[in-house]
C-alpha positions, 0 to 999 in steps of 0.5 A: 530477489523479486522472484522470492516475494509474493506477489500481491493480486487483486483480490488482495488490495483492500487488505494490503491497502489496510495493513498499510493504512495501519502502518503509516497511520501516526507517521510523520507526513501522514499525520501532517496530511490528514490532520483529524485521526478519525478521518486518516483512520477512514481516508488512508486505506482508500489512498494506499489503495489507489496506489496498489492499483496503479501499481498493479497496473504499472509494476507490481506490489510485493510482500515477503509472504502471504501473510502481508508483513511487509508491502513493497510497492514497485513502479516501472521508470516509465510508469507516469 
């Protein structure tokens, strides 16, 4: 259930927006997107945190614990 995850804040999003830049770094699509390492390494935290805003907005961004593991980022049906 929802209500057992932390639920990220504002204050949160330039670290969760790290922790995803890291993880999706040298992914598949990433990598096809952003061509040069060293400016996905730059550009890819600023992305994921566009999204975490949008969703903080329009639904929520979730994680299993305070620690960041895992972000699950959730948008309402009618969010766009």
């Amino acid at each position: 259930m929802i209500s057992s995850l932390y639920k990220i804040t504002k204050k949160e999003v330039e670290e969760a927006s790290s922790v995803l830049g890291k993880a999706f770094h040298n992914g598949l699509v990433m990598s096809h997107v952003i061509l040069d390492e060293d400016e996905r390494k730059q550009k890819l935290p600023l992305v994921f945190a566009i999204s975490i805003r949008f969703a903080l907005k329009y639904g929520g961004v979730y994680t299993p614990s305070e620690n960041l593991e895992g972000i699950a980022i959730l948008l309402r049906a009618r969010a766009c």
